[in-house]
C-alpha positions as CSV (number, residue, x, y, z in Angstrom):
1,X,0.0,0.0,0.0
2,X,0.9,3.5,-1.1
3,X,0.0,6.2,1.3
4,X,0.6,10.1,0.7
5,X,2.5,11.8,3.0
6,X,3.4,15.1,1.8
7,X,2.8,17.3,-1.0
8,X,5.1,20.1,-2.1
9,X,5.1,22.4,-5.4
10,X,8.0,20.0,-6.7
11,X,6.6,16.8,-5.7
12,X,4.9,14.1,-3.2
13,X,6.2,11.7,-1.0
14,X,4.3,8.3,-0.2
15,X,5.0,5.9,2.3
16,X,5.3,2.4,0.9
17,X,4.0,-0.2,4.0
18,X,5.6,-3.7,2.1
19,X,9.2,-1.8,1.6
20,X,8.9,0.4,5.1
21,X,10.8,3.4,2.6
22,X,9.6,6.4,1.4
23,X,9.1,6.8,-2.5
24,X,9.0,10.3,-4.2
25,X,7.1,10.9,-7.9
26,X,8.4,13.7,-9.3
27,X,5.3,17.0,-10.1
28,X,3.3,16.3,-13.4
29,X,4.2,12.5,-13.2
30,X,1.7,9.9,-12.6
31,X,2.1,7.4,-10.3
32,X,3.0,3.9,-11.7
33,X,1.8,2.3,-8.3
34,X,-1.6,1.8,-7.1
35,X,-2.3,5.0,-4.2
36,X,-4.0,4.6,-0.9
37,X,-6.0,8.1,-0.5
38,X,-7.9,7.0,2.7
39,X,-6.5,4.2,5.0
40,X,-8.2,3.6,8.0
41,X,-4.8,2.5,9.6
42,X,-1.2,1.9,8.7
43,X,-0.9,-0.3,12.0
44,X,-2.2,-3.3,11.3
45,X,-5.5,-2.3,10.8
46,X,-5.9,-1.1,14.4
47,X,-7.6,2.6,14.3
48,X,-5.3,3.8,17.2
49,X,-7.2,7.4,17.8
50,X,-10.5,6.7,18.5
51,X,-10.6,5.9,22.5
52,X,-9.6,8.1,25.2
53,X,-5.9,7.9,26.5
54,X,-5.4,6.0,29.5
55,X,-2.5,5.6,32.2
56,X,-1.3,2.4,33.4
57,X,0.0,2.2,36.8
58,X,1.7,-1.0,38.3
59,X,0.3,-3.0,35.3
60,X,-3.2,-1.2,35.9
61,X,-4.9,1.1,34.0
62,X,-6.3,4.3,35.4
63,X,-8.5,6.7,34.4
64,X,-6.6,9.6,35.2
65,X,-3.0,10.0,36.3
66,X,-3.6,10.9,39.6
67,X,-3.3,7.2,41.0
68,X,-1.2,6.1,44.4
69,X,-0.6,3.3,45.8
70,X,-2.1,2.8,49.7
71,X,-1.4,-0.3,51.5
72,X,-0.2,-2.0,48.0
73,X,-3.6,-0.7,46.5
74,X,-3.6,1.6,43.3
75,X,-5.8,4.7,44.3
76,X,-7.4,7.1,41.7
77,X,-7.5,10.6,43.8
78,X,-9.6,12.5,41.2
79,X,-12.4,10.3,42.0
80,X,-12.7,10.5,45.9
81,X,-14.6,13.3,48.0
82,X,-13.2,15.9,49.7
83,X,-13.5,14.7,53.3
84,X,-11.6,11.3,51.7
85,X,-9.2,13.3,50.3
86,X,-8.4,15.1,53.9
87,X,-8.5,11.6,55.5
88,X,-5.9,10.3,53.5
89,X,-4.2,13.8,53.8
90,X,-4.1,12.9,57.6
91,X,-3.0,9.1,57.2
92,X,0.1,10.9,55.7
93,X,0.7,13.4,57.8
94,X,0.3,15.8,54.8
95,X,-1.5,19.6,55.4
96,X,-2.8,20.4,52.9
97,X,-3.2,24.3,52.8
98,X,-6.2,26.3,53.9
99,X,-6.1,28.2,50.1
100,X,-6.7,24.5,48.6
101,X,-10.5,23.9,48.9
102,X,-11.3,22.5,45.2
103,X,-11.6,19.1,44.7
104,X,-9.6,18.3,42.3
105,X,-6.7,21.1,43.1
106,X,-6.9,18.9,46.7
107,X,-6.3,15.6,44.6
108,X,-3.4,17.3,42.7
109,X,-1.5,18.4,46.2
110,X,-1.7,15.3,47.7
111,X,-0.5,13.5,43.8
112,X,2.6,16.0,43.9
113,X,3.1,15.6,47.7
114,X,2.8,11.8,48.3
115,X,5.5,9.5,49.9
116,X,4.6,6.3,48.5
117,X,4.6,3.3,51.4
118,X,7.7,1.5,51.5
119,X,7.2,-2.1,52.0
């Protein structure tokens, strides 16, 4: 499959998938291959763009990348309450300022400020 890549005033550039190169055709030429216009995917046929972006922690995926790990448990922050927030604030000895009330400005403090369990 021949994919365009890039088009300039003197020519375009196509990626070739079999030979993993580059081919250029000259402006005014024709192609002498067959050209992809619209692939759906050049991996595999895996549309890689679609679905949100995750973050694996510890071989676990999260929904956000504010997870920690509490007692050997993986802990997403963003998702928890204030008052949890506090209490695990207080299980680590962490104060969290009086100018931090928001929820998730709370969840980011405590991600930044953590010191993870040593075990």
């Amino acid at each position: 499959m021949k994919v365009p890549m890039r088009k300039t005033f003197i020519g375009t550039e196509f990626w070739c998938t079999e030979e993993k190169k580059t081919l250029f055709l000259p402006a005014g030429m024709k192609a002498p291959f067959e050209v992809t216009t619209e692939p759906k995917s050049m991996i595999m046929g895996v549309d890689i763009g679609t679905d949100e972006d995750i973050t694996v922690i510890d071989g676990e995926p999260m929904a956000s990348t504010m997870g920690i790990s509490i007692a050997g448990e993986i802990v997403d922050l963003s998702n928890m309450t204030i008052k949890k927030l506090r209490e695990y604030a207080a299980l680590k000895e962490i104060e969290i300022p009086a100018e931090i009330k928001k929820q998730k400005e709370i969840a980011q403090y405590l991600y930044i400020n953590w010191i993870p369990d040593t075990e």
